[in-house]
Backbone as JSON, one array per atom type, in Angstrom:
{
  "sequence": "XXXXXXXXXXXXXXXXXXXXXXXXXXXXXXXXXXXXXXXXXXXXXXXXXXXXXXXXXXXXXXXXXXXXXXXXXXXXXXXXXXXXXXXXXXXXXXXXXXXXXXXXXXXXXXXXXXXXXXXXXXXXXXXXXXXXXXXXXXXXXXXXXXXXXXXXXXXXXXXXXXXXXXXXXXXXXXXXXXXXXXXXXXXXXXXXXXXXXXXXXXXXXXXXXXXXXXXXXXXXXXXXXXXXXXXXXXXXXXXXXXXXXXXXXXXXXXXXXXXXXXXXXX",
  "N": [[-3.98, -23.43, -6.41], [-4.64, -23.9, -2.83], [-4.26, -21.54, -0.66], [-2.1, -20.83, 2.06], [-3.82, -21.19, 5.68], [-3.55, -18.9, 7.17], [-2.95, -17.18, 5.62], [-5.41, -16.85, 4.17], [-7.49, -15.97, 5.84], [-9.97, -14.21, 6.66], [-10.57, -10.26, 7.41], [-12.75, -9.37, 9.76], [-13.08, -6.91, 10.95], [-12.95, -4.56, 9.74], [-15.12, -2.32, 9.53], [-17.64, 0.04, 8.7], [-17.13, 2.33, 6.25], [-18.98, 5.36, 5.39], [-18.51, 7.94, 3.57], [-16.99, 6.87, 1.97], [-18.18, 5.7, -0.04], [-18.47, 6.38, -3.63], [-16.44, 7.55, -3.9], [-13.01, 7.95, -5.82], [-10.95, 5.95, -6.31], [-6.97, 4.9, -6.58], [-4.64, 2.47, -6.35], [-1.41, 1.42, -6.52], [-0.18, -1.91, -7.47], [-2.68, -3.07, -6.77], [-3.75, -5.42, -7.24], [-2.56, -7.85, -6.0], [-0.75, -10.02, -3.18], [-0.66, -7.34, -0.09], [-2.01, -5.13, -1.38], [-4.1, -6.41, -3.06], [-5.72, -6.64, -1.04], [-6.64, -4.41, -0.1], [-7.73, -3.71, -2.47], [-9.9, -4.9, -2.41], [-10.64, -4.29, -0.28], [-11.88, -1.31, -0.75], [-13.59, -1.43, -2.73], [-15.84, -3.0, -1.59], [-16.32, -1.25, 0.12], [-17.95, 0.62, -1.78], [-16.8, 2.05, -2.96], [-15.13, 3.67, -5.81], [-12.48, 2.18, -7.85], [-9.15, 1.7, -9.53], [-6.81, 0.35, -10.37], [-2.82, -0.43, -10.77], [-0.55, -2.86, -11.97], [2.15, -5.13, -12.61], [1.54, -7.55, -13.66], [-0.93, -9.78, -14.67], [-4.2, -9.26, -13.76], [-7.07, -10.34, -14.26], [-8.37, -12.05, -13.57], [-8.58, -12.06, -10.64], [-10.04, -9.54, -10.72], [-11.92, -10.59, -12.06], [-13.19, -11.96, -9.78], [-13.71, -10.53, -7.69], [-15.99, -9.16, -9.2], [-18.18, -11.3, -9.06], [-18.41, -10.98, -6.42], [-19.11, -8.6, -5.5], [-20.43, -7.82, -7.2], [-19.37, -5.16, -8.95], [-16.59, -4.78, -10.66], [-12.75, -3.65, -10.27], [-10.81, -1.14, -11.89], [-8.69, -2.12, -13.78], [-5.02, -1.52, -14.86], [-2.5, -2.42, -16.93], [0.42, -1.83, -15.7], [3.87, -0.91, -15.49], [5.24, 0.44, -12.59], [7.46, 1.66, -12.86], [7.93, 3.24, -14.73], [8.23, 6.35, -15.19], [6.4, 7.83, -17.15], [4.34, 6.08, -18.29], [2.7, 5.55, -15.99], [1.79, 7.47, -14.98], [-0.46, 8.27, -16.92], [-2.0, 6.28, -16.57], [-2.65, 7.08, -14.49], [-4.1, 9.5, -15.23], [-5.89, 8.18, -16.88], [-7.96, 7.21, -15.76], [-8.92, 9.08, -14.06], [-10.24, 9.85, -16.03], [-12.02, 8.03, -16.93], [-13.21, 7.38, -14.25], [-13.26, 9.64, -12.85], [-11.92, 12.09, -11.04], [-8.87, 11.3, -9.02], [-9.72, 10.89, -5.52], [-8.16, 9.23, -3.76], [-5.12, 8.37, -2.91], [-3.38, 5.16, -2.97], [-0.78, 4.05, -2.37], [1.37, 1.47, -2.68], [2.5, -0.52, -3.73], [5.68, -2.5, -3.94], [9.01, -3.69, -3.82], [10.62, -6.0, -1.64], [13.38, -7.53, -2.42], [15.47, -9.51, -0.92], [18.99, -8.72, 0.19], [22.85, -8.41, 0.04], [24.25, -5.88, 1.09], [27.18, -5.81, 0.36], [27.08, -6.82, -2.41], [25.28, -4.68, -3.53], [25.18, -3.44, -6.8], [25.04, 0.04, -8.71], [23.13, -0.52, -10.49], [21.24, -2.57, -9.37], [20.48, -0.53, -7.25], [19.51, 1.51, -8.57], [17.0, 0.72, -9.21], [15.53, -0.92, -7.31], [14.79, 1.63, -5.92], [13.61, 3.33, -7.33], [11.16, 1.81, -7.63], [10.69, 1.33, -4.94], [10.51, 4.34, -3.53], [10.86, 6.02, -6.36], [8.51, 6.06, -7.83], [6.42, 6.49, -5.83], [6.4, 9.02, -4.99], [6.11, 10.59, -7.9], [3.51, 9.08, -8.33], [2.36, 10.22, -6.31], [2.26, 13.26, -6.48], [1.42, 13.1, -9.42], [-1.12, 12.68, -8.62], [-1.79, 15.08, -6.72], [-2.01, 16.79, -8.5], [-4.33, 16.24, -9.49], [-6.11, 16.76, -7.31], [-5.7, 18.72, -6.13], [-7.8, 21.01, -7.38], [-9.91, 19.92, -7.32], [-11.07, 20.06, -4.48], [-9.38, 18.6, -2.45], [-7.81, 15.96, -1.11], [-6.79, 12.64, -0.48], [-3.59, 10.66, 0.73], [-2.21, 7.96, 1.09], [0.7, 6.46, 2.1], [2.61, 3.27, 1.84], [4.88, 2.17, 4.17], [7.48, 0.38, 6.03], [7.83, -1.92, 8.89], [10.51, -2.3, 9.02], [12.74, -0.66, 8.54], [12.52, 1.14, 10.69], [13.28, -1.12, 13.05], [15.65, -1.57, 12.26], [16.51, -3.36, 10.71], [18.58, -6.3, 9.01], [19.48, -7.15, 6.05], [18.2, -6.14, 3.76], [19.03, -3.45, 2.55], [19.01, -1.3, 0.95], [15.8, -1.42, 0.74], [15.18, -0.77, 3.03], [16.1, 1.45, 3.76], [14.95, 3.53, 1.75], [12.45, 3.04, 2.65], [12.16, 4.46, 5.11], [12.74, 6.86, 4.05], [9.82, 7.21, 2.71], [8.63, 7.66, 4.75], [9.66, 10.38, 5.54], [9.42, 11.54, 3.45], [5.91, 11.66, 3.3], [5.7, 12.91, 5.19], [6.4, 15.59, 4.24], [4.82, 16.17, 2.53], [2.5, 16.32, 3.81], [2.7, 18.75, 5.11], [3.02, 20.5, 3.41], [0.41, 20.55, 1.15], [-1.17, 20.51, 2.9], [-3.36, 22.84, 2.89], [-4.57, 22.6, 0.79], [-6.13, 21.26, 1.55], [-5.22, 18.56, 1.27], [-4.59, 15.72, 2.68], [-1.9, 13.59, 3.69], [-0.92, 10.28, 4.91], [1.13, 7.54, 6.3], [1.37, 3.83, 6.28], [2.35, 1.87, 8.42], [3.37, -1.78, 7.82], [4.17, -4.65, 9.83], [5.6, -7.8, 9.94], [3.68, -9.62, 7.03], [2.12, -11.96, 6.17], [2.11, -13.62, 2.96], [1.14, -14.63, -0.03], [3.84, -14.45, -2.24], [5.63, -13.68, 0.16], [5.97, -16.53, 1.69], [6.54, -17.97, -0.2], [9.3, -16.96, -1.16], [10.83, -16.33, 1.02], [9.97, -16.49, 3.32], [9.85, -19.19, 6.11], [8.92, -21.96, 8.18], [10.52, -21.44, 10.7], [11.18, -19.05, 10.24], [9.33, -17.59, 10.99], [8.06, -18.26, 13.43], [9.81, -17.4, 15.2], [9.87, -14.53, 14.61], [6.72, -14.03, 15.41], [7.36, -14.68, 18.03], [8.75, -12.31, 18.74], [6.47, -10.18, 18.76], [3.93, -8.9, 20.47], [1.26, -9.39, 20.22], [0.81, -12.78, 19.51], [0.81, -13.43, 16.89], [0.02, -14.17, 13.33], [-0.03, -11.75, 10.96], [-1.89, -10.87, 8.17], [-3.16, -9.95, 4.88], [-5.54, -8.98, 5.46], [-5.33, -7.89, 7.6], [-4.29, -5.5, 7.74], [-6.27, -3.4, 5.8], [-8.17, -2.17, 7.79], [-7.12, -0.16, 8.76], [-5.96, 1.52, 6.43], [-8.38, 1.81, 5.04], [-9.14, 3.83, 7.12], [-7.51, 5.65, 7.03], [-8.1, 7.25, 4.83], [-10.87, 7.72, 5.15], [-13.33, 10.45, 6.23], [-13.04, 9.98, 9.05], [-11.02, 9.95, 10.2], [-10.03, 12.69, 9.45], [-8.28, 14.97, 11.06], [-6.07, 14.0, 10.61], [-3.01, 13.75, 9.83], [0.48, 13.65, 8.17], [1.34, 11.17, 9.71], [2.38, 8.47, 10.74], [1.13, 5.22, 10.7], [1.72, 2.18, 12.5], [1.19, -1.03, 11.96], [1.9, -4.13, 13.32], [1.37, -5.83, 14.66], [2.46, -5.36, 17.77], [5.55, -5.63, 17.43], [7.51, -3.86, 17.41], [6.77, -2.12, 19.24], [7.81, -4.37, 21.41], [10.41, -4.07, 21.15]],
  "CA": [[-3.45, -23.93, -5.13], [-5.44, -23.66, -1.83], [-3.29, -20.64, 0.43], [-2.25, -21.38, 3.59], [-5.13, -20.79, 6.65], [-3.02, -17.98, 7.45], [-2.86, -16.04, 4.01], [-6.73, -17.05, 3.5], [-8.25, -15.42, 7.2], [-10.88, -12.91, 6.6], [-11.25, -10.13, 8.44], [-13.76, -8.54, 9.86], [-13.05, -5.48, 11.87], [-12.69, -2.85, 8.57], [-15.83, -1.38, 9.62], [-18.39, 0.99, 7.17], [-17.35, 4.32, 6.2], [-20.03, 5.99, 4.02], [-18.31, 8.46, 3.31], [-15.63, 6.67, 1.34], [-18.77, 5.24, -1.37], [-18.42, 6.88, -4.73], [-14.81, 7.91, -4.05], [-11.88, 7.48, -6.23], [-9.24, 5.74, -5.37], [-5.93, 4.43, -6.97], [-4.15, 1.88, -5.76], [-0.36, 1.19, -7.06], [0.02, -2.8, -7.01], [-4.08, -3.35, -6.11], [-4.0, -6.97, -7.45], [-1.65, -9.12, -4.96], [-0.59, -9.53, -1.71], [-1.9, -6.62, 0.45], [-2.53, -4.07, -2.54], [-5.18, -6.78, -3.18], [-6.85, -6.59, 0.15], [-6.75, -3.06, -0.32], [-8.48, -3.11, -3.63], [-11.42, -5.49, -1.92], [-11.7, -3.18, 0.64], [-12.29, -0.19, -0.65], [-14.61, -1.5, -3.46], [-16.71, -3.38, -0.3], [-17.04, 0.46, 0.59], [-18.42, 1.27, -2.69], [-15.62, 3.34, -3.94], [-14.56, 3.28, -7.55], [-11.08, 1.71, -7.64], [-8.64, 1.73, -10.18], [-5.47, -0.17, -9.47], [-1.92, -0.95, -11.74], [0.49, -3.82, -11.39], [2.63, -5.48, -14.2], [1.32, -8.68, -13.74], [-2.38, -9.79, -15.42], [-5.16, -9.37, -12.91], [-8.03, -10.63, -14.83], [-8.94, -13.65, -12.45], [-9.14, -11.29, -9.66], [-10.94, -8.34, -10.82], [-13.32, -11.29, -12.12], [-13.56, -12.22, -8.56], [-14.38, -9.0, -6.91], [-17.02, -8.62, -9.46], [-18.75, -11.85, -8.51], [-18.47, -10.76, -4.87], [-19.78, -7.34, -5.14], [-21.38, -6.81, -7.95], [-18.54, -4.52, -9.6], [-14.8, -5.2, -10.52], [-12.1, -2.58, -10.11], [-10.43, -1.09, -13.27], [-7.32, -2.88, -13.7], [-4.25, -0.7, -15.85], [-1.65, -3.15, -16.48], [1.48, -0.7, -15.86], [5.01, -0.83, -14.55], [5.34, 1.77, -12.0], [9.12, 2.4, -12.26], [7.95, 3.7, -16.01], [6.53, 7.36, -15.01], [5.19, 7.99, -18.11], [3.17, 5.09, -18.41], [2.29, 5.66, -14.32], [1.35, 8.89, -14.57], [-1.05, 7.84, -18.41], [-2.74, 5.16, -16.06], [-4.01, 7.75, -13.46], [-5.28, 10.46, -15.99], [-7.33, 7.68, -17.76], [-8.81, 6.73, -13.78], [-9.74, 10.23, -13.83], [-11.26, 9.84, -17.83], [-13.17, 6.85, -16.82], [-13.93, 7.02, -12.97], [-13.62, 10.71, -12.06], [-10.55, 12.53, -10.42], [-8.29, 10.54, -8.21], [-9.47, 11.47, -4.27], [-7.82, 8.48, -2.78], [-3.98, 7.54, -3.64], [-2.35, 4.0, -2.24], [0.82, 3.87, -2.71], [1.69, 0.0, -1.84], [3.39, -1.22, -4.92], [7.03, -2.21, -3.68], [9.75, -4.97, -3.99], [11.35, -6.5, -0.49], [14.4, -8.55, -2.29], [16.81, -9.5, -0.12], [20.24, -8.21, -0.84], [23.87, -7.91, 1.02], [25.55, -4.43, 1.05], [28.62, -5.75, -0.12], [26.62, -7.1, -3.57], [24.75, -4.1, -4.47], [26.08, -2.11, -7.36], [24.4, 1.05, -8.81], [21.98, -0.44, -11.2], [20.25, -2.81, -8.18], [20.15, 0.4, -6.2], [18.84, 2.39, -8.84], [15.88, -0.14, -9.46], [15.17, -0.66, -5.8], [14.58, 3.48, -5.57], [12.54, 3.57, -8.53], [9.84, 0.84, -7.28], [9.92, 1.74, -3.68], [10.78, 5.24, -3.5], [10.25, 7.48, -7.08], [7.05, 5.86, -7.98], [5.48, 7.25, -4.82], [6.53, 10.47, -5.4], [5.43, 11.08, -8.82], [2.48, 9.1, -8.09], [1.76, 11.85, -5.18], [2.98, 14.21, -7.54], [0.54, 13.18, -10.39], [-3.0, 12.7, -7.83], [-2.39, 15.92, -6.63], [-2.71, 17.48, -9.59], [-5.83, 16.0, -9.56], [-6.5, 16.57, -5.84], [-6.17, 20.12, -5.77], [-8.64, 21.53, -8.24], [-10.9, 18.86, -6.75], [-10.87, 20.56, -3.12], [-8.89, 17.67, -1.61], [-7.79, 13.88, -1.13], [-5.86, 11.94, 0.77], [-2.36, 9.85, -0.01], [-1.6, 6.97, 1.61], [2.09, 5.64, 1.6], [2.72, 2.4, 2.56], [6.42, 1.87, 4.43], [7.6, -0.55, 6.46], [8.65, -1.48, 10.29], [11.65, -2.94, 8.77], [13.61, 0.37, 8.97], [12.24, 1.05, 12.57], [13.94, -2.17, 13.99], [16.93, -1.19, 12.15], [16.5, -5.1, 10.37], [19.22, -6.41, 8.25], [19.38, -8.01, 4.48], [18.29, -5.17, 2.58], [19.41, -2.09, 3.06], [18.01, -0.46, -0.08], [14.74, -1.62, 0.78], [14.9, 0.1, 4.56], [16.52, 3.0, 3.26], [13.24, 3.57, 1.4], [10.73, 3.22, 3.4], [12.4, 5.79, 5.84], [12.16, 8.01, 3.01], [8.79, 7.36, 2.38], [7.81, 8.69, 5.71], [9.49, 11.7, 5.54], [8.38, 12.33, 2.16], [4.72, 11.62, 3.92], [5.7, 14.2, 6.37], [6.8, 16.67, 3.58], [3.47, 16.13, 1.55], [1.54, 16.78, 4.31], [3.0, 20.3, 4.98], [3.07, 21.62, 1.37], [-0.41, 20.84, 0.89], [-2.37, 20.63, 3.8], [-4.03, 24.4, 3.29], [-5.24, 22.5, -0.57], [-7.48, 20.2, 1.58], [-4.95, 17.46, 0.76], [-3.81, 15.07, 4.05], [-0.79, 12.51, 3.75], [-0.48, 9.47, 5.66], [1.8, 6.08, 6.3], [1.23, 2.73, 7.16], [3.86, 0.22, 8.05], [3.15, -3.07, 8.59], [5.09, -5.99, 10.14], [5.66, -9.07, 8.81], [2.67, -9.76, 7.06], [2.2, -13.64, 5.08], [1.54, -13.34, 1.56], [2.02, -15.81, -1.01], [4.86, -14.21, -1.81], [6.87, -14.4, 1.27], [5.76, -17.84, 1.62], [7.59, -18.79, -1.42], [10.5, -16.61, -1.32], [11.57, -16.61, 1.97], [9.5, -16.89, 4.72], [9.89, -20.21, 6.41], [8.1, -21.88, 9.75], [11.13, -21.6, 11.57], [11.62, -17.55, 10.82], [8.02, -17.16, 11.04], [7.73, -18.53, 14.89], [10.72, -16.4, 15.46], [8.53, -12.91, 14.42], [5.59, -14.12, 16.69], [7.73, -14.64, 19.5], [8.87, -10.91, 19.53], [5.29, -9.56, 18.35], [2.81, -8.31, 21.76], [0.15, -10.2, 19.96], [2.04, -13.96, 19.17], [-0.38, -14.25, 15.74], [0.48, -13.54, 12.17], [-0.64, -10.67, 10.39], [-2.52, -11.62, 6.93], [-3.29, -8.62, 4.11], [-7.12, -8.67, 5.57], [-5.12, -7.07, 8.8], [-3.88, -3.49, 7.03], [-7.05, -3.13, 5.11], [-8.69, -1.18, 8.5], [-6.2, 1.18, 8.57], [-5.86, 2.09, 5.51], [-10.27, 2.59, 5.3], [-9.6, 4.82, 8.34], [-7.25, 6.65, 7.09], [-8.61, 7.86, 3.41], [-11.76, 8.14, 5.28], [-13.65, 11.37, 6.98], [-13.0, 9.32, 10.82], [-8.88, 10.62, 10.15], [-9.91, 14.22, 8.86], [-7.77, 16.23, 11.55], [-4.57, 13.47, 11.12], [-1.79, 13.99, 8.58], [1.74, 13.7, 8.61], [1.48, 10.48, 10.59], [2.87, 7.27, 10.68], [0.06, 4.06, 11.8], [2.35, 1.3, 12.46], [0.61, -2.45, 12.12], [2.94, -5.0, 13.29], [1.13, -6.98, 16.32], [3.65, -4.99, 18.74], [6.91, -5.93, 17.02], [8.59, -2.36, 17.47], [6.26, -1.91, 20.92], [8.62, -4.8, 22.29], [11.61, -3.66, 21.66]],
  "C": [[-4.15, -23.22, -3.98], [-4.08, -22.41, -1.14], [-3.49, -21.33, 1.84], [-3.36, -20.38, 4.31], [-4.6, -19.19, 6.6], [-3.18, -16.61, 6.21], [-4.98, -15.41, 3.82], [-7.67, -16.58, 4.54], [-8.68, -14.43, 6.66], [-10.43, -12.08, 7.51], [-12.39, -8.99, 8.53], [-14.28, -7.39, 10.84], [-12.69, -4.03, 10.86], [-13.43, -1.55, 9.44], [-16.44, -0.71, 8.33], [-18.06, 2.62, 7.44], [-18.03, 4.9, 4.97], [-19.58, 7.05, 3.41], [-17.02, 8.52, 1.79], [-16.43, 6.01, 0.03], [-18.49, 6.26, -2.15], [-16.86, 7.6, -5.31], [-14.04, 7.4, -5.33], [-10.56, 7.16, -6.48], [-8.29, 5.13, -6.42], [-5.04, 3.96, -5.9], [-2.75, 1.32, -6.58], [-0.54, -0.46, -6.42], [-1.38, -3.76, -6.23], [-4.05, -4.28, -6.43], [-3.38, -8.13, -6.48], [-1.25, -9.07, -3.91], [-1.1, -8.61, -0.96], [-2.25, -5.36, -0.29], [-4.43, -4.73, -2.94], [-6.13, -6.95, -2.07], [-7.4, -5.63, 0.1], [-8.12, -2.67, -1.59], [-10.11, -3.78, -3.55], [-11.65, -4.92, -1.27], [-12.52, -2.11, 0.68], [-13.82, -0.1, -1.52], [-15.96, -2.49, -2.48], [-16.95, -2.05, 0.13], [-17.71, 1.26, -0.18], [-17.73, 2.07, -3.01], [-15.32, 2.81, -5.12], [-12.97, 3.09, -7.48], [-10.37, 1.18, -9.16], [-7.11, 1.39, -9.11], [-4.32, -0.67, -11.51], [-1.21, -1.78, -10.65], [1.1, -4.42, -12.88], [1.97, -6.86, -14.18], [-0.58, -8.81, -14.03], [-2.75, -9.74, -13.98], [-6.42, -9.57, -13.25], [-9.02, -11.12, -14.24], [-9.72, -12.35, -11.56], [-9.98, -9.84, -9.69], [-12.58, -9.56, -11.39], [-14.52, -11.48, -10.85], [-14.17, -11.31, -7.79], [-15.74, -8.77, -7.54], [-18.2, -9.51, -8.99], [-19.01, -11.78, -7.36], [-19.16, -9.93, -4.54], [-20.43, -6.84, -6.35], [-20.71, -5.59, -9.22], [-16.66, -4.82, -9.49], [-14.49, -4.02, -10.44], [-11.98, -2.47, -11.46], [-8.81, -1.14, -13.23], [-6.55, -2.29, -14.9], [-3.37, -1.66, -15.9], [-0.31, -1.97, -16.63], [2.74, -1.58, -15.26], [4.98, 0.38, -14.45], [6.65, 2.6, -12.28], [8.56, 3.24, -13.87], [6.95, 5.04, -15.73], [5.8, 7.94, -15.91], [4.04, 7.31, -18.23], [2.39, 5.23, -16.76], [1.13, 6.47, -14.42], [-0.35, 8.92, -15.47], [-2.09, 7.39, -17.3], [-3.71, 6.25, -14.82], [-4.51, 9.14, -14.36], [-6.31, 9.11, -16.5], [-7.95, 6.79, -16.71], [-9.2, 8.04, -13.87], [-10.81, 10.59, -14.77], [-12.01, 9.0, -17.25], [-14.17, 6.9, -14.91], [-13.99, 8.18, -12.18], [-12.43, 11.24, -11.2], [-10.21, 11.45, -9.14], [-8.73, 11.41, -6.82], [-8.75, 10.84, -3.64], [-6.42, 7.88, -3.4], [-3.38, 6.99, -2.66], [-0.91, 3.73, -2.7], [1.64, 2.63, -2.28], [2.16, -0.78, -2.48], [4.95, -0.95, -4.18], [7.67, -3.9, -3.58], [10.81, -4.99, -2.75], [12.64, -7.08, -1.22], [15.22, -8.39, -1.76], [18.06, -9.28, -0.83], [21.15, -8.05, 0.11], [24.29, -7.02, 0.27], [26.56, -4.82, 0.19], [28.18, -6.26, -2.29], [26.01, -5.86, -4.4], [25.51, -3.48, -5.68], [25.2, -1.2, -7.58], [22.88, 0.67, -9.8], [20.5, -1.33, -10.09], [19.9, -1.36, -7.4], [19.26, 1.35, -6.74], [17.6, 1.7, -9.01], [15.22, -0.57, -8.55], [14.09, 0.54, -5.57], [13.18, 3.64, -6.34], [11.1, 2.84, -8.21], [9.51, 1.44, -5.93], [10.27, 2.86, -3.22], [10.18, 6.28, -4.85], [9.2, 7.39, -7.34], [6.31, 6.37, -7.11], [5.72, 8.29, -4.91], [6.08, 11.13, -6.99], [4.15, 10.37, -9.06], [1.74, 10.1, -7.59], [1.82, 12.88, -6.16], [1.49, 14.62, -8.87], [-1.37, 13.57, -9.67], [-2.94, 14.49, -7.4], [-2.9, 16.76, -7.13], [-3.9, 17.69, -10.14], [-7.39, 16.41, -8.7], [-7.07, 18.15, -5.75], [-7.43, 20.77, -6.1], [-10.09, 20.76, -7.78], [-11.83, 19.61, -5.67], [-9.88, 19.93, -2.05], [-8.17, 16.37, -1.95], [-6.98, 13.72, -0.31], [-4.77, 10.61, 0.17], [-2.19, 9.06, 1.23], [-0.19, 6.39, 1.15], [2.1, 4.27, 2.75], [4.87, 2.15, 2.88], [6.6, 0.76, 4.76], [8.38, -0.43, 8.25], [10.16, -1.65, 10.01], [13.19, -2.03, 9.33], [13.74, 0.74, 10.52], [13.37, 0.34, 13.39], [15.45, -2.28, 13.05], [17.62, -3.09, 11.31], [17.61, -5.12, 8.86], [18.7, -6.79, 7.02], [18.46, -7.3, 3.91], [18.11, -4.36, 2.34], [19.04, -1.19, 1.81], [16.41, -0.08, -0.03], [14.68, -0.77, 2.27], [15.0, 1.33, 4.11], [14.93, 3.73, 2.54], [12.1, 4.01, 2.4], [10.92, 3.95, 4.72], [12.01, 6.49, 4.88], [10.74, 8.46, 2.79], [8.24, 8.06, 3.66], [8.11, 9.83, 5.9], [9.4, 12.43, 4.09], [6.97, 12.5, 2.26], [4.01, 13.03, 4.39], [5.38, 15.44, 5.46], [5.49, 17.04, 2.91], [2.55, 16.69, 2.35], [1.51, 18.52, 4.75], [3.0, 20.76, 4.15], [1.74, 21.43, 1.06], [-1.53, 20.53, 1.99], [-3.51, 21.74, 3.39], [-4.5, 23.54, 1.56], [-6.19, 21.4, 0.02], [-6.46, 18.23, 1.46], [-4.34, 16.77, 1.94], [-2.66, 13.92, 3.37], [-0.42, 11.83, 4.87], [0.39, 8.39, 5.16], [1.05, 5.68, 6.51], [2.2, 2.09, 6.83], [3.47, -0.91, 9.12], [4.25, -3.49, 9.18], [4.94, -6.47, 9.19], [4.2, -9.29, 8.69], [2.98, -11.23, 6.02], [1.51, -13.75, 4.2], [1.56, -14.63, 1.21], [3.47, -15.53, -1.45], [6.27, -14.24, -1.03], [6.81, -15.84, 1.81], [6.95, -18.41, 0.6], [8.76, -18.35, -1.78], [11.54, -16.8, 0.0], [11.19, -16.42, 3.42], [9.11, -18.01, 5.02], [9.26, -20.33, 8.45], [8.65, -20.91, 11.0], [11.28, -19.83, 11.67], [10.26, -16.69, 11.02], [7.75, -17.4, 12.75], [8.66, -17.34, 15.68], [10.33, -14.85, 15.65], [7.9, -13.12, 15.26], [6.29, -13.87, 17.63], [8.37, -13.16, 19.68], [7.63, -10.05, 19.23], [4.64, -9.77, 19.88], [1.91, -9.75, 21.23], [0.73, -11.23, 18.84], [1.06, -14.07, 17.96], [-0.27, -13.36, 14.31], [0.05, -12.71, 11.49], [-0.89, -11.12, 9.14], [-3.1, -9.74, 6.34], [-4.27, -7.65, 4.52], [-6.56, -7.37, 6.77], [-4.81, -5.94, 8.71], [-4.83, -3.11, 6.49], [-7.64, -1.73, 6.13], [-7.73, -0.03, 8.53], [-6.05, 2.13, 7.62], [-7.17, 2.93, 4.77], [-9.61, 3.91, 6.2], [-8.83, 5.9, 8.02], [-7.66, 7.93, 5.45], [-10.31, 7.81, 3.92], [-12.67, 9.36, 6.63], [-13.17, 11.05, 8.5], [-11.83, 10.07, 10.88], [-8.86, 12.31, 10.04], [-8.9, 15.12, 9.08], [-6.24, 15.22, 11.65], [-3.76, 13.4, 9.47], [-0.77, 13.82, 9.02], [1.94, 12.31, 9.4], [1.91, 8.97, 10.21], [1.77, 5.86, 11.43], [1.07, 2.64, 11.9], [1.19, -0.04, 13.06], [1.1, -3.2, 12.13], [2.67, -6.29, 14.68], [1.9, -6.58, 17.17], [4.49, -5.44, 18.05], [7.39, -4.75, 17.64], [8.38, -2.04, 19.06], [7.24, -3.13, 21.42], [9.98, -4.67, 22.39], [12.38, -4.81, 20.91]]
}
């Protein structure tokens, strides 16, 4: 099926950082939505990329290789499983060389009312978008240190920011994740190791296309976004270059919010 224009927009403001060829990066969730922009971007930079997701990625690591010349190395994992997590980035370090670069962008939005959750949604929530990034971080640095360095990317969300209803497990989170960001970046700064966010806006996957993003709540977003025009996966890719690469060196601890102004209007 063709994607909508919107999903399917290039772009082309990444930029080249040379510094980010031969790297190796891990990417939680590198096959779909914007994990997979992620995992074209970095291998367009010549970095060695290793990505998990539970779902096959065959097609698309085909694709990348026809594009550039080299596919990523695709683990099929579930993250919430940290044994198997943890398995998937030693044998990225067996095959492609210690982890310098960890994405952390594997996570599940489902909508949910408060009054529905019980404890096993909440604990399954936590586990995808909350412990997995932490014993991800957990596992790279292990890798990181002895290395001299690397750099962790977490991906959050504005969602929490604007204080946005229907699913309060999922906000709860991705606060966390930034001050677990924060925390990472103070405990190992002095090992060379930086920790950043990014939180998008609404961004238009396939995904939210088919679950529950519709015209009508999609015009709705623009009209409180600075810049009235939808954000697509290609649009987090620069950020995420800039910040796992030398240009960021002296920034840690920080939060890059990508949302077209959403939060800037208030």
């Amino acid at each position: 099926m063709t994607p909508p224009s919107d999903i399917a927009r290039q772009s082309s403001a990444c930029g080249q950082y040379s510094d980010l060829a031969g790297k190796t990066v891990f990417v939680t969730g590198g096959g779909s939505g914007i994990g997979a922009a992620v995992t074209r971007g970095f291998v367009a930079q010549g970095a060695r990329v290793a990505f998990v997701q539970r779902s096959d990625a065959t097609a698309f690591c085909d694709d990348i290789r026809d594009q550039f010349g080299a596919a990523p190395l695709f683990l099929p994992c579930d993250i919430t499983d940290t044994r198997a997590l943890k398995a998937a980035m030693k044998q990225t370090a067996e095959q492609l060389g210690p982890i310098d670069i960890l994405v952390n962008n594997a996570a599940n939005d489902q909508r949910h009312r408060t009054e529905e959750v019980d404890e096993a949604f909440w604990d399954w929530s936590m586990a995808i978008n909350l412990k997995s990034y932490f014993f991800a971080a957990q596992a790279a640095i292990a890798q990181m240190k002895p290395n001299g360095g690397g750099t962790i990317i977490n991906f959050s969300s504005v969602s929490y920011m604007a204080g946005m209803k229907g699913f309060p497990a999922y906000t709860s989170s991705n606060a966390a994740i930034v001050s677990l960001t924060q925390s990472l970046a103070r405990e190992f700064g002095r090992d060379g190791i930086r920790a950043n966010a990014v939180a998008p806006g609404m961004v238009v996957t396939p995904r939210q296309m088919e679950l529950w993003l519709t015209e009508e709540s999609k015009s709705k977003q623009l009209e409180n976004q600075c810049l009235p025009e939808a954000l697509v996966p290609d649009d987090i890719v620069g950020s995420v270059l800039f910040l796992a690469s030398g240009a960021s060196r002296m920034m840690t601890g920080q939060t890059l919010i990508v949302d077209g102004g959403f939060i800037a209007r208030g």
